[in-house]
N, C-alpha and C positions, 0 to 999 in steps of 0.2 A: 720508721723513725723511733728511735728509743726516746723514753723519757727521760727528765733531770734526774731523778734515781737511779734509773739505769746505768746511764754513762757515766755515774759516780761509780756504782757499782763495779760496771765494768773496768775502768782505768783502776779504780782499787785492787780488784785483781791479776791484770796485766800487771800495773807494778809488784802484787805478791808473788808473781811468777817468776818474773824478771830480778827478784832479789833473792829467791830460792835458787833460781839457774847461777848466781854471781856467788853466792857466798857457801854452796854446796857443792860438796866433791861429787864426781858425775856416779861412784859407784854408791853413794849415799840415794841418789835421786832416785837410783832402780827397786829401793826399799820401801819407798814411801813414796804414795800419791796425793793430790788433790781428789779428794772424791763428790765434793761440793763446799760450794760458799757464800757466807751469810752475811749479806753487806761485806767486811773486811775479813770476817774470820774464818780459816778454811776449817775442815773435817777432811780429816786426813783416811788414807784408806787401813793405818797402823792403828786408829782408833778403832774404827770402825770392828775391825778384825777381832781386836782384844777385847768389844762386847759380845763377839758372836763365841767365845772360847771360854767365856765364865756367867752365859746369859743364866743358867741354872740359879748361883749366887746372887747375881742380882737381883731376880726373880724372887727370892728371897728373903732378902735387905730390904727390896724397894717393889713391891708386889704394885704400889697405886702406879707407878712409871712404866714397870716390864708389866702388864697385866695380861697381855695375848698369849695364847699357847704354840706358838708359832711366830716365828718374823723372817721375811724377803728379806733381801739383804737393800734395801729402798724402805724396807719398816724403821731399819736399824738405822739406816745414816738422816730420817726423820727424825729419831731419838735424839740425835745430837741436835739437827735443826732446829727442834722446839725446845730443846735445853737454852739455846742461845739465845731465842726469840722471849723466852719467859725471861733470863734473869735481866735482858731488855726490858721489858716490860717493867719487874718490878724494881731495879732500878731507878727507873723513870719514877714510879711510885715511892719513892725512898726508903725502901727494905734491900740492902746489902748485907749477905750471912758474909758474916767474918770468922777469919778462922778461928778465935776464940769460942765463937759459940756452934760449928761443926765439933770444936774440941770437949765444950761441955756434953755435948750428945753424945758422943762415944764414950764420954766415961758413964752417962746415965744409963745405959745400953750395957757396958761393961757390968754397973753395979745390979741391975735387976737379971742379968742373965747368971750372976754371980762367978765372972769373969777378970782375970787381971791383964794388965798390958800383953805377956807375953802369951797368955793361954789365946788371948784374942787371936794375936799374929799368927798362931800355930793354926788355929781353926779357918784364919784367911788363908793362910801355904795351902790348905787341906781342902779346900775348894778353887785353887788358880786362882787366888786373890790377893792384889796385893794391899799395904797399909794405903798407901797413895788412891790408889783408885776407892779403897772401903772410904775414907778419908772425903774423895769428891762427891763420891756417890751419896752419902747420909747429907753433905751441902746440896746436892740437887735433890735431895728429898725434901731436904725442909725448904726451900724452896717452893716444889712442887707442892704442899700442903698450903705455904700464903698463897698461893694462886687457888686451890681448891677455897679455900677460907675469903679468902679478899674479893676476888674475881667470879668466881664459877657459883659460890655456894647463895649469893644473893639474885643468880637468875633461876635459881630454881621454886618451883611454882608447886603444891602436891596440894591437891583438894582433897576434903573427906571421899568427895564422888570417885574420886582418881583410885583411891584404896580398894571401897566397894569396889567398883568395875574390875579391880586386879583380881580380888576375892572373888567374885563370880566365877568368874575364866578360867582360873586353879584351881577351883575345886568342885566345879557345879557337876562334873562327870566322877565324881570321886564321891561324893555323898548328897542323900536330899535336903537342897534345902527349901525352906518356905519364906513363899514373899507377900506382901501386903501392898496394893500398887495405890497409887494416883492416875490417872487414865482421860487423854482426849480420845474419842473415838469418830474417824472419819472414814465413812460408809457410802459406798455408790453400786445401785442395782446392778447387777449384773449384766443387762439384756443393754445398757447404755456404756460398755465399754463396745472399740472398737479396734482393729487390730492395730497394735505395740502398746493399746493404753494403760494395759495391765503390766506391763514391764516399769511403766514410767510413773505409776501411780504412789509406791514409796519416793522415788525423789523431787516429782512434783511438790509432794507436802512437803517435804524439808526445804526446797525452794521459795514455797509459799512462805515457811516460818521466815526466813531472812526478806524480804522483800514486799511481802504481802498482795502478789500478785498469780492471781490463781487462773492457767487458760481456758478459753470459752470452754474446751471439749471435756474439764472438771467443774463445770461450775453448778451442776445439781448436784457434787460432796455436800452430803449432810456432818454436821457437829456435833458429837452430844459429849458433854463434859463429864467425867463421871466422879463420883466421890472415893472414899477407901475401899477398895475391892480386895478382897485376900481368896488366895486361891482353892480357899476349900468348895468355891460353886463354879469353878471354872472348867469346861471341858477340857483333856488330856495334851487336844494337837494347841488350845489356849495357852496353855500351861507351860508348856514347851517353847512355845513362839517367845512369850513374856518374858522366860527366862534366859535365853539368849541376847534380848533386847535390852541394853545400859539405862542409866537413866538417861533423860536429856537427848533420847533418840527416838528415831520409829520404826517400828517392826517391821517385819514385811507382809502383804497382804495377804487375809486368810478367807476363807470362803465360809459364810453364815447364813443360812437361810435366805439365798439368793442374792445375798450382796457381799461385795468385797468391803472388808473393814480393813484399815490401816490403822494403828494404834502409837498414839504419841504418848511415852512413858515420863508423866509429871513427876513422879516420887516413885520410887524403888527402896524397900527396906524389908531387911530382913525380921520376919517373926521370932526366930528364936536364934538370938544372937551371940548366947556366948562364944560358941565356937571363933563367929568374928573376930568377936572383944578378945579373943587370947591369942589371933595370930595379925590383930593387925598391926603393932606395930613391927613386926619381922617385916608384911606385907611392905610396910610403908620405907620401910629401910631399902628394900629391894630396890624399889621404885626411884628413890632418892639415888639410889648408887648409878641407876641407868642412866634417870636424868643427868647427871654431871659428868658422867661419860659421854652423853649425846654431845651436851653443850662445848664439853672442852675440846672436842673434834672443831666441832665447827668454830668455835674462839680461833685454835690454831690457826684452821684454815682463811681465814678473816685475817689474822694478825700478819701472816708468811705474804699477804698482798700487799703490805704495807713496808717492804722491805725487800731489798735486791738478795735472790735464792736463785745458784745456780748449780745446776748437777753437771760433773765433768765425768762420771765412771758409773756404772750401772750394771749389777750382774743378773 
């Protein structure tokens, strides 16, 4: 059973077909396909074509939209889909780019590149590009930037912790660094494990921390709280464990004078920090560019459910 969407969608289509087959000559039709349809509007397979023949250029102009090093020819006729589905969206939000201000951006582009009308056109012939297509394509950029700004840029989330943890990761096999911890440590004899318990003993405590439910076959885990420990009295295979270990997590068990310790990593921070302090906000930028690539996947994919999308051609 289709839903009320659907069967709008679909008789929307049926009739774009049926008014393609009436009012097109039949040697026009063998030129151009339906290659999918967005609610009412199709993507034709003449579009789709002419991004795969100047994707370089686009790549280019519009590096945040063509960003993958590669696209299926199903990457490409998305391209169009989530073109349709955003300027929906912001639409609905009341941002419509008008040709006037596509217009003012190609002169501001002209001016900083220190280009005029015709030098521009000659550099578009000179990459399979024409005025038209540069013309939509800088409208779907700016576009595609209110959505980044409006939409994408207020769900993203970056902690100080988020940085550090990037910083550890990148470079703790590249050079030493030194750390100064905060430390729960939970310790159980050795001779009171039994088999699989030692496998299960890191996730038990992280289960314990969400729940506060710890089972009978841990429940002689001792606690001890510790204060700032900095690793200059720490043994080597300690040392190592620690630094592997994020804040805000736990190690995985290590063997001490007959008992197994699990280490919950209270504070994490670096002793000698410049280094940090001069790559983190690169660090942080990185991280910010991912997150909004994550997000905007999944936006799409969220927003394309809320709308009749059907693929007729597939290569």
């Amino acid at each position: 059973m289709l839903s009320p969407l659907q069967l709008v969608g679909f008789f929307m289509i049926k009739s774009l077909l049926i008014f393609l087959l009436l009012s097109t000559p039949a040697y026009s039709a063998l030129l151009d396909k339906i290659v999918a349809v967005v609610n009412s509007q199709p993507v034709l397979l003449s579009q789709v074509n002419r991004v795969s023949q100047n994707l370089e250029a686009r790549r280019n102009i519009s590096p945040q939209i063509y960003s993958k090093s590669q696209y299926s020819f199903r990457d490409l006729v998305n391209i169009k889909i989530n073109e349709q589905l955003l300027r929906d969206k912001l639409t609905e939000m009341g941002y419509v780019i008008s040709d006037e201000q596509v217009e003012s951006q190609v002169k501001a582009t002209e001016e900083r590149l220190g280009l005029n009308r015709s030098a521009l056109l000659n550099f578009l012939k000179s990459n399979n590009f024409s005025f038209d297509e540069y013309f939509e394509l800088i409208r779907s950029s700016i576009e595609y930037n209110l959505f980044l700004s409006r939409i994408i840029q207020p769900l993203v989330s970056i902690t100080e912790q988020d940085v550090k943890n990037a910083y550890y990761q990148k470079y703790s096999s590249k050079k030493r660094l030194s750390f100064k911890y905060e430390l729960v440590d939970f310790s159980l004899d050795r001779s009171n494990f039994k088999k699989g318990m030692l496998g299960e003993f890191q996730s038990v405590l992280s289960n314990f921390q969400q729940s506060g439910i710890l089972p009978d076959r841990f429940s002689d885990v001792s606690t001890n709280v510790l204060g700032e420990i900095r690793e200059n009295g720490l043994t080597s295979d300690l040392k190592n464990l620690l630094t592997k270990t994020d804040e805000g997590k736990f190690s995985k068990p290590i063997l001490m004078n007959s008992q197994y310790h699990v280490f919950y990593v209270k504070k994490k921070d670096l002793v000698e920090s410049e280094d940090f302090m001069s790559k983190r906000n690169q660090i942080r930028a990185e991280i910010f560019q991912k997150s909004m690539e994550s997000i905007s996947v999944t936006w799409f994919n969220a927003e394309a459910d809320k709308h009749y999308i059907k693929y007729f051609l597939d290569k």
